[in-house]
N, C-alpha and C positions, 0 to 999 in steps of 0.2 A: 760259378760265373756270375750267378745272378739270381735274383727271386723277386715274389707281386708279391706286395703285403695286401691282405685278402679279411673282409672283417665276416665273423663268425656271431654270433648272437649264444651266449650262454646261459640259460635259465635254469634257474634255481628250481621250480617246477617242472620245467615242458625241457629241460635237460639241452642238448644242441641244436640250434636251430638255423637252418643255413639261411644262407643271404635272397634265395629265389622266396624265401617266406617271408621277408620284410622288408627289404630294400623298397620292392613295389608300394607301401606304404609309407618308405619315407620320400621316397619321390612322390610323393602327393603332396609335401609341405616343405615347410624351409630343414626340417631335419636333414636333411639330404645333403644340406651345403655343410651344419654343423659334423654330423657324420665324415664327409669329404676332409673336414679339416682336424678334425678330431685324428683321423687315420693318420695322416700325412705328418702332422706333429709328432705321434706315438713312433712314424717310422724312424724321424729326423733322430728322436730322441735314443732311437736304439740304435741310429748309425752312430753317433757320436760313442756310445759307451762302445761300439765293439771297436772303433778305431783305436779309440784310450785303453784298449785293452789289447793291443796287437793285432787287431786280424787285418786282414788286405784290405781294399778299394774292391768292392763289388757294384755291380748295379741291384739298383733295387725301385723297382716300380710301385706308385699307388695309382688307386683309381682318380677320376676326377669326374662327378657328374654332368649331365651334360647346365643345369643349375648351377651349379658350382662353376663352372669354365665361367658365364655370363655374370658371375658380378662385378661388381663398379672396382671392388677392389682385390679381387680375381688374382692379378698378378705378384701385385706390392705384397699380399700376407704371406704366400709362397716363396716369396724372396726373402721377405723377411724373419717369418722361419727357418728355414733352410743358412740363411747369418746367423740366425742366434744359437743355433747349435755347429758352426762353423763345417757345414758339408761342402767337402770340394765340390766342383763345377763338376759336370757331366757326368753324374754316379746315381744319381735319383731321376728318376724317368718319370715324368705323368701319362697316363694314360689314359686316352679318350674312348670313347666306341665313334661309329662311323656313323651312327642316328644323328651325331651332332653336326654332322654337313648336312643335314633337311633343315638345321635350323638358319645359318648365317657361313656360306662357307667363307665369303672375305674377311668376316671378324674371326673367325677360327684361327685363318693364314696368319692376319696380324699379330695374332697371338701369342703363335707359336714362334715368331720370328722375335719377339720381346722375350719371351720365356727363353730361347736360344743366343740371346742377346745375355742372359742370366745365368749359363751356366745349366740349363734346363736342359736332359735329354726328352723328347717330343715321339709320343707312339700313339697309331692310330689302331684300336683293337676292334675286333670281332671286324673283319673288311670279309665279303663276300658273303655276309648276312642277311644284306635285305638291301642298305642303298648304295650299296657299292657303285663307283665311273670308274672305268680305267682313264677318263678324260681327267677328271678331277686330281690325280697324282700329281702330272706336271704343272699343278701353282700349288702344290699343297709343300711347306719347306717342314715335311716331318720327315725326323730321326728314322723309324722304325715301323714297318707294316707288320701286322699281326695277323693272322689268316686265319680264319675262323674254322673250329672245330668240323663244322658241315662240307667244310671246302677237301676234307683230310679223309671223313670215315669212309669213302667207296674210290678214293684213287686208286689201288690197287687195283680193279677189277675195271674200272672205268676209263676208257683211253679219253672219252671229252673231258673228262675233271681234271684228266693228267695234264691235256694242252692245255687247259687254263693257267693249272698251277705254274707247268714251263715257263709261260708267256708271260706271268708277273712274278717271277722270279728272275727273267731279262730284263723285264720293263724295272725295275727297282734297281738291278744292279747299274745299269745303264743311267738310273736317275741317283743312286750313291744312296739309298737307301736300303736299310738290311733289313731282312724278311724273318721275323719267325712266325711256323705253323706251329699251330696248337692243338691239341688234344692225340697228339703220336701215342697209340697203345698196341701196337704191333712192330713188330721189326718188317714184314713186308710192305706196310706201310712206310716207315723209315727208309726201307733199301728205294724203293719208289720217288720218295722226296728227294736223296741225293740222287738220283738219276735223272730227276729234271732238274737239278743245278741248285739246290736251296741247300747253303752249307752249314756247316755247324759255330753256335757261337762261343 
């Protein structure tokens, strides 16, 4: 159906080194943006070989820092990537986290409504992490809500988490936005999520 391209750090020394070990350092400088587009480019570029190579139309999500979202020219290189290896409209997804509404939630909205304006599928990730509104959904015109792993590990056992989860899995459907939870490692977790209405993509 679909996959996040996800960057990994490989050392020739220190062997694999996952992203909670250096992202936070490159979010301390302009690396972050080059990183952001470094990825996005590597994805574009692998969607063009496997289409040339016969496989289907998938989605396929990158990250997008909350640095990266805020440059000047933010939209146009995304666009214009995305033409020069000719990816149809609505099959690459950006993905934000939801720290980026404490920064500007109207330049966000704007954004996302040029980027969908593009051909841009729009997902807001990690939501019920920390600044979550359920006020904020209805002006926000994103694609896809991501529900954060925290929101998922004790539904099962927990009826308050379960009516949460219910409740913005009405609120989305009702605003035509589709929900995926993240971090599913259980089937009773699973049978639980379709039981409050969050269907499969």
């Amino acid at each position: 159906t679909g996959a996040e391209v996800l960057a990994r750090w490989l050392s020739p020394r220190r062997g694999l080194i996952l992203p909670g070990n250096f992202i936070p350092l490159f979010e301390k400088s302009e690396l972050i943006v080059k990183l952001d587009r470094y990825m996005f480019e590597h994805a574009c570029r692998w969607y063009r070989s496997h289409l040339e190579q016969g496989g289907r139309p998938v989605s396929l999500a990158v990250n997008v820092s909350k640095a990266g979202l805020f440059q000047n020219d933010f939209v146009d290189y995304y666009t214009d990537i995305k033409a020069k290896y000719s990816i149809p409209d609505r099959v690459m997804e950006l993905e934000f986290t939801e720290s980026i509404l404490a920064a500007d939630t109207e330049l966000f909205a704007e954004l996302v409504v040029n980027l969908n304006a593009r051909g841009f599928i729009c997902s807001l990730d990690d939501f019920g992490s920390g600044y979550s509104s359920l006020n904020l959904l209805k002006n926000l015109p994103i694609d896809v809500l991501k529900l954060d792993k925290s929101m998922i590990d004790n539904i099962s056992s927990n009826p308050k988490t379960k009516a949460v989860v219910e409740s913005i899995s009405e609120i989305c459907t009702k605003l035509g936005i589709d929900m995926v939870a993240e971090g599913i490692e259980t089937e009773e977790q699973f049978s639980t999520l379709r039981s409050c209405g969050v269907g499969l993509a």
